[in-house]
C-alpha positions as CSV (number, residue, x, y, z in Angstrom):
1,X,21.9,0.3,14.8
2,X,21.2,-3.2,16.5
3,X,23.1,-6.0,15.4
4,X,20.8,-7.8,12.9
5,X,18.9,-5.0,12.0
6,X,19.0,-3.5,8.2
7,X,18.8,0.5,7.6
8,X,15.3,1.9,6.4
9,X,14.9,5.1,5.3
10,X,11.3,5.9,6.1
11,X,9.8,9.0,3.4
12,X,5.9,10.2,3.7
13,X,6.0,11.8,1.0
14,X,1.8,13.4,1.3
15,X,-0.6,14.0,-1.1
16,X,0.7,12.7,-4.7
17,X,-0.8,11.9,-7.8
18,X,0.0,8.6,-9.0
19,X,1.4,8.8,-11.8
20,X,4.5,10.6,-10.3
21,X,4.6,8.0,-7.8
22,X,5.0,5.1,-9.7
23,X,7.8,7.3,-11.6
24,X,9.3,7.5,-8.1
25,X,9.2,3.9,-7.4
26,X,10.6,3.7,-10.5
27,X,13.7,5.6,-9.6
28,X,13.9,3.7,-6.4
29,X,14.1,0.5,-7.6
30,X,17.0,1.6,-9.9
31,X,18.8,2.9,-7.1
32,X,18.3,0.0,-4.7
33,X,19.2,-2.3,-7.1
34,X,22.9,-0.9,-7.6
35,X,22.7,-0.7,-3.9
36,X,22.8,3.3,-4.1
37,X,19.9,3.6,-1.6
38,X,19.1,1.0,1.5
39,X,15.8,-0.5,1.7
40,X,12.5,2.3,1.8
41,X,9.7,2.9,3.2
42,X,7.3,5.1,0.7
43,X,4.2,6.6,2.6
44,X,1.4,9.1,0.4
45,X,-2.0,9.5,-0.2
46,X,-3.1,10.0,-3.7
47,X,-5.9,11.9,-5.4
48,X,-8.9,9.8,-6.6
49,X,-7.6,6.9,-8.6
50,X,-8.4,3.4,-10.0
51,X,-5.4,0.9,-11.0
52,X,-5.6,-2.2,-12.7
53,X,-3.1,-4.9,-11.9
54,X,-1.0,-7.1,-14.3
55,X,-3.8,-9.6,-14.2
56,X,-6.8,-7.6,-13.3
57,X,-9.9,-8.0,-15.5
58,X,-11.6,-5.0,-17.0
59,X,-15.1,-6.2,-16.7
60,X,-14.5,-5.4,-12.8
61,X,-14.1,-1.6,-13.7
62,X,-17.8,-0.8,-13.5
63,X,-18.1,3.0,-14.3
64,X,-17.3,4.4,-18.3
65,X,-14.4,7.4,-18.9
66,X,-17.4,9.8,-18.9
67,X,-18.3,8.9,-15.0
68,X,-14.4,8.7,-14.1
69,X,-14.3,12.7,-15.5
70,X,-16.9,13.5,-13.9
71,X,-15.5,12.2,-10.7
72,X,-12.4,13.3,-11.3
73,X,-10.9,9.4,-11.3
74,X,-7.8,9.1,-12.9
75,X,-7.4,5.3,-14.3
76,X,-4.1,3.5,-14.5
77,X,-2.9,-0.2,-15.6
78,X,0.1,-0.8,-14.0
79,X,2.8,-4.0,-13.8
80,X,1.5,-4.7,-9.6
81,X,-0.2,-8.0,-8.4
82,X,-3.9,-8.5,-7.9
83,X,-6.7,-6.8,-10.1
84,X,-8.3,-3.7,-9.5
85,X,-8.8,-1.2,-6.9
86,X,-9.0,2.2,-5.5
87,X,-7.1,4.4,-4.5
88,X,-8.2,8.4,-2.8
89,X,-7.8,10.6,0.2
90,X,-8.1,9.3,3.6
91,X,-6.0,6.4,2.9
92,X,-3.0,5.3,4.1
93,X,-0.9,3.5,1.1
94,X,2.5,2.0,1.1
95,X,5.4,1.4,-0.8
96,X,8.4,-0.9,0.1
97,X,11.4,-0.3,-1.9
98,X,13.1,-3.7,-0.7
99,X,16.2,-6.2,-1.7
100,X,14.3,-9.5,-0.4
101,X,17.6,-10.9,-1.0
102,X,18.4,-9.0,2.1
103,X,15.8,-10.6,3.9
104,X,14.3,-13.5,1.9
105,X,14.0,-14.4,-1.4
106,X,10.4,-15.7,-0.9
107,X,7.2,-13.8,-3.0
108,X,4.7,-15.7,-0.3
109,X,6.7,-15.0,3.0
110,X,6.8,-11.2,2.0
111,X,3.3,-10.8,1.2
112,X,2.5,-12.6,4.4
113,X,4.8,-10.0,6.2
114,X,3.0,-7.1,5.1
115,X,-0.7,-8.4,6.1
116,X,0.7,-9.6,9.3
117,X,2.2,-5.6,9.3
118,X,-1.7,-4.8,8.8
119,X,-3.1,-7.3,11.0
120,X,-1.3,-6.1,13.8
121,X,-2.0,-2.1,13.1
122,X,-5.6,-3.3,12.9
123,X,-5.1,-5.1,16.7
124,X,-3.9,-1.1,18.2
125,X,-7.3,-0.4,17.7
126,X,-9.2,-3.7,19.2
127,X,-10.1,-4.9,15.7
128,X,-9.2,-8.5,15.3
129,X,-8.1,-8.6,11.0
130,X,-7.3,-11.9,9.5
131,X,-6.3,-13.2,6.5
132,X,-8.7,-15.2,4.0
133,X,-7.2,-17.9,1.7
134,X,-6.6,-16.8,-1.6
135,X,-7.9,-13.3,-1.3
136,X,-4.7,-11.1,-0.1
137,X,-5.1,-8.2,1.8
138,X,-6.9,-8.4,5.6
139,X,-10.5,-8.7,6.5
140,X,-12.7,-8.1,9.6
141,X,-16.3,-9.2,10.5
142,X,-19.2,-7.0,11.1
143,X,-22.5,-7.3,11.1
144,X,-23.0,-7.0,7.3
145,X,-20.5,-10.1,6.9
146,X,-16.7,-10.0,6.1
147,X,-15.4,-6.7,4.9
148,X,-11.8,-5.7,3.2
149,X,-9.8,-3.3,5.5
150,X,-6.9,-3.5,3.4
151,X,-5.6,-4.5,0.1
152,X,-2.0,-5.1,-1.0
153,X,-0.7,-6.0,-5.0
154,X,3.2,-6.1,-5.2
155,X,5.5,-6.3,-7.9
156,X,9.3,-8.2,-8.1
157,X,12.3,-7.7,-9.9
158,X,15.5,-9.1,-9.7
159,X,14.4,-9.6,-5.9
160,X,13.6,-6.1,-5.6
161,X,9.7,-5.3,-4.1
162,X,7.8,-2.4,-5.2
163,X,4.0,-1.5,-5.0
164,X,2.8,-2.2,-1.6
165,X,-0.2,-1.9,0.3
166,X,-3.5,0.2,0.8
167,X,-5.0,1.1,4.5
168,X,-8.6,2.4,4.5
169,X,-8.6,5.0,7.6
170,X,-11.0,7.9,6.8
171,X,-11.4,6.6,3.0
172,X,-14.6,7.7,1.2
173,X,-16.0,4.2,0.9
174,X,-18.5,5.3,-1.8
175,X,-15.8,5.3,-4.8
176,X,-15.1,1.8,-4.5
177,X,-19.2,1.7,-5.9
178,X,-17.3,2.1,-9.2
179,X,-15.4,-1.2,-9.3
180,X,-15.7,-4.8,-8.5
181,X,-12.9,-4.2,-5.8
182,X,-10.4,-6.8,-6.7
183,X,-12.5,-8.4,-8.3
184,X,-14.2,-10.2,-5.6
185,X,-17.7,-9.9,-6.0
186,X,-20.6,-9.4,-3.2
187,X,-18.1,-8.5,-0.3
188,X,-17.7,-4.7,0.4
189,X,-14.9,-2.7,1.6
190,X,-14.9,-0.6,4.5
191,X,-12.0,1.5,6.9
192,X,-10.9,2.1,10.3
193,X,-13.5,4.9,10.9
194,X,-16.5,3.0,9.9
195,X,-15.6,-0.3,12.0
196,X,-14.4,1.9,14.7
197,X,-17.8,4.6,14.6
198,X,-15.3,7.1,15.0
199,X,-12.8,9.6,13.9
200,X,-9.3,8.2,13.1
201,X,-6.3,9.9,12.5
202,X,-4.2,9.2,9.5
203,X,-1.0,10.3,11.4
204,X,-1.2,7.9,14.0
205,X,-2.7,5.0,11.7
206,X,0.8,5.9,9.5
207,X,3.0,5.6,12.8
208,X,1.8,2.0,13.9
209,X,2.1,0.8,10.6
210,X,5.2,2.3,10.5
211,X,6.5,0.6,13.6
212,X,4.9,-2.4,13.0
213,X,7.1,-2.5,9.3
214,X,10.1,-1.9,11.2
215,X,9.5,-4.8,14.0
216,X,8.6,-7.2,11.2
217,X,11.2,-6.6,8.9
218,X,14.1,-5.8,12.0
219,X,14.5,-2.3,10.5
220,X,16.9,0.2,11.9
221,X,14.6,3.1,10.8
222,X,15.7,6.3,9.3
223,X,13.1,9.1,8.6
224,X,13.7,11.3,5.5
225,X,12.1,14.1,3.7
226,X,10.9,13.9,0.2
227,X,13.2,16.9,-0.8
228,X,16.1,14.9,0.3
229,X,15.2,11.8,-0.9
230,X,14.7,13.3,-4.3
231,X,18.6,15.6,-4.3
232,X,19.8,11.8,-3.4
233,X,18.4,10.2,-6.4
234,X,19.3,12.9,-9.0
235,X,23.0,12.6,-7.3
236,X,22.5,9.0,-8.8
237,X,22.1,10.5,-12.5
């Protein structure tokens, strides 16, 4: 490990509903707390599904439980940041497990990090992302006018992050039709395959933002499967 650098056990752990995965942040930020586990990395897709944050309004969920069944949306409210959002295949979304008191105790500087994280995936592929006052996540231009590649909502206790972020890659851009997407009206959403006109892969997409994680945060990374991950947390029990 280089001197300076923090251990960072990186986990994709695929396809996963969310209710299971908020379990598993649960369990992580139990662990890293008591310092049983070094800082993580949490990487998965989930199945179609819309979460309101701790302050989200839900006038800004526009479809009824009867469309959300159809569509096979799962709903959640959940303790994050921000308002609401979605949430489905093809998208790339991220959950840092980390002791900011390891780093630095600041809610602003860390959410900065991670759009700067997204920013700079979204330079690998020649788009120039910003950030917009007041509205977190990162933004491009296009023709239609400014359009949300990412969102992020996070959550803190006792210094310890978790939530994360959201990439759009190959996202279906049509279920985000059934919210006010955090609750920002008259500015759509969009991913890396419509600004790009092109196919995008979700493994590579992962890797930069993977590396890009580990530069900003001086990482010493450590990839580790799911099945280990989870033997090391009942260990903790």
């Amino acid at each position: 490990m280089q001197s300076g650098t923090k251990p960072l056990w990186i986990i994709d752990a695929g396809r996963i509903a969310y209710g299971p995965a908020f379990a598993l942040q649960r369990e992580l930020v139990a662990a890293r707390k008591s310092g049983a586990v070094p800082d993580v990395l949490l990487f998965c897709e989930h199945p179609h599904v819309i979460t309101l944050g701790r302050n989200g309004q839900t006038q800004n969920l526009l479809a009824g439980e009867n469309v959300l069944r159809q569509m096979n949306v799962e709903f959640y409210e959940t303790d994050r940041g921000g308002d609401i959002t979605y949430h489905g295949p093809g998208q790339i979304v991220g959950y840092p497990i980390l002791d900011l008191t390891q780093h630095k105790r600041d809610v602003r500087w860390y959410v900065e990090q991670l759009e700067e994280m997204m920013i700079r995936t979204a330079a690998d592929y020649g788009l120039a992302a910003r950030r917009i006052l007041c509205r977190h996540g990162i933004w491009i231009d296009t023709s239609a006018g400014e359009e949300k590649l990412a969102a992020l909502g996070v959550h803190l206790s006792r210094w310890v992050t978790s939530h994360g972020f959201a990439f759009n890659v190959s996202t279906d851009l049509r279920y985000f039709d059934l919210i006010i997407p955090c609750g920002i009206k008259d500015k759509r959403t969009t991913s890396l395959e419509r600004a790009l006109g092109r196919p995008t892969s979700l493994d590579e997409a992962r890797d930069r933002l993977a590396r890009h994680f580990t530069e900003i945060f001086h990482a010493d990374p450590r990839p580790v499967s799911l099945d280990v991950l989870r033997a090391e947390l009942k260990s903790l029990k």
